[in-house]
N, C-alpha and C positions, 0 to 999 in steps of 0.2 A: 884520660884522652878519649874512649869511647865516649863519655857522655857530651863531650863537648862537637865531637864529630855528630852523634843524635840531634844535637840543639842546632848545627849548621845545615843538613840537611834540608829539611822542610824548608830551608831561605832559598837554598839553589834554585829547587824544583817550582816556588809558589812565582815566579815569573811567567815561566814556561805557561800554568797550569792558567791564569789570568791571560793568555794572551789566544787561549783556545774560545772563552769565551766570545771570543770581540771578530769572532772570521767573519770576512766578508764574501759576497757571493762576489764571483768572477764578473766585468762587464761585459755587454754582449760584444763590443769592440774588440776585447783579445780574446773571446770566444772564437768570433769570425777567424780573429789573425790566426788563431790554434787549427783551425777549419782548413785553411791555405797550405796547410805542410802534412795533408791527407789526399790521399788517390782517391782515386771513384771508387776502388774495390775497400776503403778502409784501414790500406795500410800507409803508415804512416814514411814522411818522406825527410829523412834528415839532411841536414845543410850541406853536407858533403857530397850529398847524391846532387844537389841543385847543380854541382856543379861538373853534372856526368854529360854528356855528350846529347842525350837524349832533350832535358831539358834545356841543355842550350839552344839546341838547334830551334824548338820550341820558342822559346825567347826570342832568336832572332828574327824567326818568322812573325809572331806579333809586334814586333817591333817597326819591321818592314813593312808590314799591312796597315799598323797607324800611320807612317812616313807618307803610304800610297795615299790614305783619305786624305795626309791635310795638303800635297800637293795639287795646286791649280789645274787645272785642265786647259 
């Protein structure tokens, strides 16, 4: 049974081991998108906080300020 487990082995792993070859570098697209859930200070901002009271209020204000440009005068 060991040797046959030895001979299985090397099968698992040589996918894995071929698929490090082939990375690709990140686009700068979801670099940027990765850039948008960072604070000015570096710390990062997870989806849950999006939904803290801070950043909404945030949100509704630009929200409001686009409404105000495309309204007529």
């Amino acid at each position: 049974m060991p040797e046959r487990l030895l001979l299985i082995l090397p099968l698992l792993f040589a996918p894995a081991a071929s698929g490090q070859d082939q990375a690709e570098e990140p686009s700068v697209e979801f670099l940027e998108f990765l850039g948008e859930w960072q604070t000015g200070e570096g710390e990062w901002i997870g989806p849950e906080e999006m939904e803290a009271s801070e950043y909404t209020r945030l949100d509704r204000l630009r929200q409001s300020e686009q409404e105000d440009e495309e309204r007529p005068d």
